[in-house]
N, C-alpha and C positions, 0 to 999 in steps of 0.2 A: 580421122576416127569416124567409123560409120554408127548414127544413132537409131535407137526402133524406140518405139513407143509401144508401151505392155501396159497389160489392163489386170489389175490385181484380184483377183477371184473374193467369192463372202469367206474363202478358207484361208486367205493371207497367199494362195500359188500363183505363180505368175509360168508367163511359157516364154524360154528361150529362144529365141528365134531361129530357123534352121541353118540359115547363114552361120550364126554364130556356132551354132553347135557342129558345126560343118567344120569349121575353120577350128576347134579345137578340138576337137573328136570325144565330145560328147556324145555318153547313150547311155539309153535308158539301162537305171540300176548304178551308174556310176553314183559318184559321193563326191558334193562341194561343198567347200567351208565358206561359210557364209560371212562377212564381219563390214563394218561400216566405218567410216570417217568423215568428219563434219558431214556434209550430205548428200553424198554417198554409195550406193550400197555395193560393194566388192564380191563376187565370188572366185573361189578358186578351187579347178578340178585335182583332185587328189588322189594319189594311185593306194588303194589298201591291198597290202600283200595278202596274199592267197595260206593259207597254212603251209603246204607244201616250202613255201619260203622263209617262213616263220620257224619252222621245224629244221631247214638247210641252215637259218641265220645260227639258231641255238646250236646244234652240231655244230658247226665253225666255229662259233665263239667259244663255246667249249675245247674244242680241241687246241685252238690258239692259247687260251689260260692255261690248258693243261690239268680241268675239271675233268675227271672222272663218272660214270655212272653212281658207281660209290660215295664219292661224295655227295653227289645229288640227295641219293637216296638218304644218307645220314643227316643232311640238310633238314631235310623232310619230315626226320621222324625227330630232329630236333624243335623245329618250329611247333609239328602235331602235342610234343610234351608238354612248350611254355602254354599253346591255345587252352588246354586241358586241366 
């Protein structure tokens, strides 16, 4: 396991070293989940779907249940009555 030494900024950021970031394809704008154990600290790069995919998952899942636009919408204006 190769080690680097990082120097932690007055704002708590620290910089990945490009090796590293190389080696998992890291860039800028990406998203890590951060979490620790005894000591420590873990990150993991995380892939956030794009809406595009979000909107393809929802259509599929729907179609697979056999949900309707109808229903949706009746869903909707059931939940809008109990908020109200």
């Amino acid at each position: 396991m190769r080690v680097s030494i990082v120097k932690v900024t007055r704002k708590g950021q620290v910089t990945i070293p490009k090796a590293i970031r190389d080696k998992l394809k890291i860039n800028e704008g990406d998203y890590l989940i951060v979490s620790f154990e005894n000591d420590f600290i873990i990150f993991k790069k995380v892939e956030i779907p794009t809406w595009d995919e979000i909107f393809k998952y929802g259509t599929d899942f729907s179609k697979d249940k056999g949900i309707t636009k109808r229903d949706i919408i009746k869903a909707i204006k059931e939940v809008r009555r109990n908020i109200a």
